[in-house]
KOLKE-162591 format. One record per residue (C-alpha): residue in one letter; x, z, y. Coordinates in steps of 0.1 Angstrom, whole numbers, plus 5000, padded with zeros to 4 digits. Each point is the difference from the previous one (the first is absolute). Layout:
<recs>
AXZY/...
</recs>
This chain:
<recs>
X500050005000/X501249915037/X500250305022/X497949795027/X497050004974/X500850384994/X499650075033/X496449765004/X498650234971/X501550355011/X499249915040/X496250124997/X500450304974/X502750155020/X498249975034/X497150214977/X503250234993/X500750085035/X496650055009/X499750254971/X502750185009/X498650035039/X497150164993/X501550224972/X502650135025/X497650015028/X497650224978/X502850254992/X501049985037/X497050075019/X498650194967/X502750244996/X499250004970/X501350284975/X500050014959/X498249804977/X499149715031/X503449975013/X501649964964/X497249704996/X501149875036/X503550004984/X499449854975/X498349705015/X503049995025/X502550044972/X498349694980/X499849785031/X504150075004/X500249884963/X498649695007/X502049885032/X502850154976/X498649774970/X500249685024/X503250065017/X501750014967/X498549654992/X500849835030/X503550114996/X500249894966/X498149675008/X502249945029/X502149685002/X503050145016/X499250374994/X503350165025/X498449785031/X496550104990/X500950355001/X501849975033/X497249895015/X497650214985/X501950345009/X496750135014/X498049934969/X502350204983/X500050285025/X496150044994/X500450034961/X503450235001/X498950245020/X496350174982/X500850335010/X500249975034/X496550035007/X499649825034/X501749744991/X498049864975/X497549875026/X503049765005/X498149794969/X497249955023/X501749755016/X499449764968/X496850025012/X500649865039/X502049754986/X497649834977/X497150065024/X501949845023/X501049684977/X496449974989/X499049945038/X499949645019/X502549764997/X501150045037/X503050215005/X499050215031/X496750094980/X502150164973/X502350155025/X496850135018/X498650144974/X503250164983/X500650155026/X496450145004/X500050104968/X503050175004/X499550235025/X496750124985/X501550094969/X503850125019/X497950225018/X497250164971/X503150064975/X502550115028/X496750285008/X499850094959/X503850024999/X500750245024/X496950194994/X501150064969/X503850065007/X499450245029/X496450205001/X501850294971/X502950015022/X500150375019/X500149905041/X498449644992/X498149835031/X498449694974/X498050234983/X496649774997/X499249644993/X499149925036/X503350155013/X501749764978/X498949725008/X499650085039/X504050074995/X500349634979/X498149825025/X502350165029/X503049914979/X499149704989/X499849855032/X503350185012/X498350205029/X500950354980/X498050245026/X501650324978/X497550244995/X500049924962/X503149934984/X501250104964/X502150254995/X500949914958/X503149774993/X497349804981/X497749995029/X502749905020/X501249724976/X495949885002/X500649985039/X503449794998/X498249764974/X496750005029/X501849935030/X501949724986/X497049904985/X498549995032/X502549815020/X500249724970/X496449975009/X500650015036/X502449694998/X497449834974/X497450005025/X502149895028/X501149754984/X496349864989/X499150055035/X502949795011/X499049744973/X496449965013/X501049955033/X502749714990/X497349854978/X497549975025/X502349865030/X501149704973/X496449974990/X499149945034/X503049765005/X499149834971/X496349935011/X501449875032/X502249764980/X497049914980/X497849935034/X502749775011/X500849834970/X496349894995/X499849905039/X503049784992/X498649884968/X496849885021/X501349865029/X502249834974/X496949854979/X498249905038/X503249825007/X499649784965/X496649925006/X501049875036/X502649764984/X497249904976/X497549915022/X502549795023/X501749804969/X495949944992/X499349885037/X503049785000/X499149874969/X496149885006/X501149935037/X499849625004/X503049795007/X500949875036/X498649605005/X502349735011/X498649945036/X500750465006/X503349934989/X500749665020/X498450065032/X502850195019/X501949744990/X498049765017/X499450145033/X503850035009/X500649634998/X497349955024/X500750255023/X504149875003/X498049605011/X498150135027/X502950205015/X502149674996/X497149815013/X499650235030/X504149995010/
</recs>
């Protein structure tokens, strides 16, 4: 089997993986859940790393140059090595954005558009879990409810940082560092979408100008023709010139030289 029809039949049951694996962690977030309901959230989480585990083994092995595929696939790597890091799993929800984001129009600023969209949305739900969860048991913690967490990822997210909320766990912290260049990634996408659109629609406006001319041209062109054809026909069904039109002139200058010699 190619890996490219490995990764047409994985595409859709991972992107079911991911979303599993949100709302499992989002239950045990905001649930706080204890026991018997946070070993079955676990567990679903646990099974859902399995899987990304399962295909990242397979597209190694189906690889055709497995050292380059690897280098360039670092960060898939990162989200199966690391399981018991807890925030960082929701790095696999990024499979999800990126096949969202290949399943949408064929234009490229419409994928852009709504990557980045996308995104931020999810950036900004499972940069609230994460640090919820890293920081609300920590003694002298400020992120102590859902709202304050994603009041303090929105701020961060968007590199304003007011600081009345900031975490105060090295794994809080790591969640911020991962935000804030999360944020000005997405900063720069936008910019440069923005930037795009406006190019786009100056040359779209040149090129209806260049259009306007061209089919000006194209009819004073055709008028032109029609004028050439209508003179070759007059020319052609216009009668020929008698004898006497073209020999009169002639005529009159003989006459006209006798009578000044008659008059001398």
């Amino acid at each position: 089997m190619k890996q490219k029809r490995w990764q047409e039949i994985t595409e859709w049951p991972l992107t079911v993986a991911a979303v599993v694996f949100l709302i499992a962690y989002a239950w045990e977030v905001l649930g706080h859940l204890t026991g018997a309901t946070a070993a079955v959230a676990d567990a679903v989480i646990n099974a859902t790393w399995v899987l990304f585990v399962l295909d990242y083994l397979v597209n190694v092995i189906l690889a055709e140059r497995r050292g380059r595929w690897f280098v360039t696939h670092l960060f898939d790597f990162i989200v199966v090595a690391l399981p018991l890091l807890r925030p960082l799993r929701l790095l696999r929800l990024v499979t999800l954005v990126s096949i969202l984001q290949r399943r949408a129009g064929a234009a490229f600023r419409g994928r852009v558009i709504l990557f980045a969209a996308l995104s931020t949305a999810l950036l900004l739900f499972v940069a609230s879990l994460a640090v919820l969860d890293a920081e609300r048991d920590t003694p002298g913690a400020l992120i102590t409810t859902f709202d304050q967490a994603l009041w303090w990822a929105f701020v961060t997210i968007t590199t304003v940082g007011y600081g009345d909320l900031y975490p105060v766990t090295g794994t809080g912290r790591f969640i911020a560092a991962g935000i804030m260049l999360g944020g000005i990634a997405l900063i720069g996408v936008v910019t440069a979408t923005l930037a795009s659109y406006i190019v786009e629609r100056v040359a779209q406006h040149d090129e209806n100008a260049d259009k306007r001319t061209q089919e000006q041209v194209r009819e004073l062109t055709d008028e032109i023709r029609l004028l050439r054809e209508e003179l070759r026909e007059h020319d052609a069904t216009r009668p020929p010139r008698t004898e006497h039109e073209t020999t009169a002139p002639e005529l009159g200058r003989p006459e006209t030289s006798r009578g000044s010699s008659d008059a001398m």
